[in-house]
C-alpha positions in Angstrom: 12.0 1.3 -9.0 12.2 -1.6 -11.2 9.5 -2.9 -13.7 9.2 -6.3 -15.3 8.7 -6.2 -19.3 6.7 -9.0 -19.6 4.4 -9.4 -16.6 3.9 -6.0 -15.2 5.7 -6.4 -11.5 7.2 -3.6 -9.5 9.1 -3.2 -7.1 12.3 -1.1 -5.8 16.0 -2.2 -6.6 16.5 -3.4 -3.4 13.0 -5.1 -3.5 11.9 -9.0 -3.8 14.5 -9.3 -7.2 15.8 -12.5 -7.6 19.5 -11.7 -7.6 21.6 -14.3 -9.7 25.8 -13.4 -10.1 27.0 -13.6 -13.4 30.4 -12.7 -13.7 31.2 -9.4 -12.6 27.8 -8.4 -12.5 24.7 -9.3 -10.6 21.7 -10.2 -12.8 18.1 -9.5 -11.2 15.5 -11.7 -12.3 11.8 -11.2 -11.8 10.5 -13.0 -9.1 7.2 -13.9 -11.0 7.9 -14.8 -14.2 11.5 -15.3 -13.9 12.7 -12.6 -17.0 16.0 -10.8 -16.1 15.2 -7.3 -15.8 18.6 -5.9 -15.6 22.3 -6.6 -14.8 24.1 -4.4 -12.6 27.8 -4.4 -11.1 28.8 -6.3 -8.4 29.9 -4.1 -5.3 32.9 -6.7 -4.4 34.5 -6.5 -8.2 36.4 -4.0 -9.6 38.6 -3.6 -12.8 42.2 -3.2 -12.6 42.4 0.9 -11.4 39.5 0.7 -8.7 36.8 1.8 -10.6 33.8 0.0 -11.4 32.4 -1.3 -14.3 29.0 0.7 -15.0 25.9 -1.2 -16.5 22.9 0.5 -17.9 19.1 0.1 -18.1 16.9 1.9 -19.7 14.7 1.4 -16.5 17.3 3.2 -14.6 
């Protein structure tokens, strides 16, 4: 579950998330008031090696 900072929404990761690439990561937006929430790796980019590049939230 996901939860906006500034206007209360909620919903799960693969919920109503506006989600906006940027770079190697995907950025998910709120779909109310538009504040990105968090920015997670893209599943089709990897480093150099295979492995992924891990993000964290503290909403996580």
């Amino acid at each position: 579950m996901l939860y906006c900072f500034d206007c209360g929404h909620e919903s799960p990761i693969e919920g109503d998330w506006n989600q906006r690439p940027n770079g190697d990561a995907v950025d998910y937006d709120c779909p109310v008031c538009r504040t990105t929430i968090t920015s997670r790796p893209r599943r089709d980019r990897h480093q150099p090696g295979g492995e992924a590049r891990l993000l964290h939230c503290s909403s996580d």
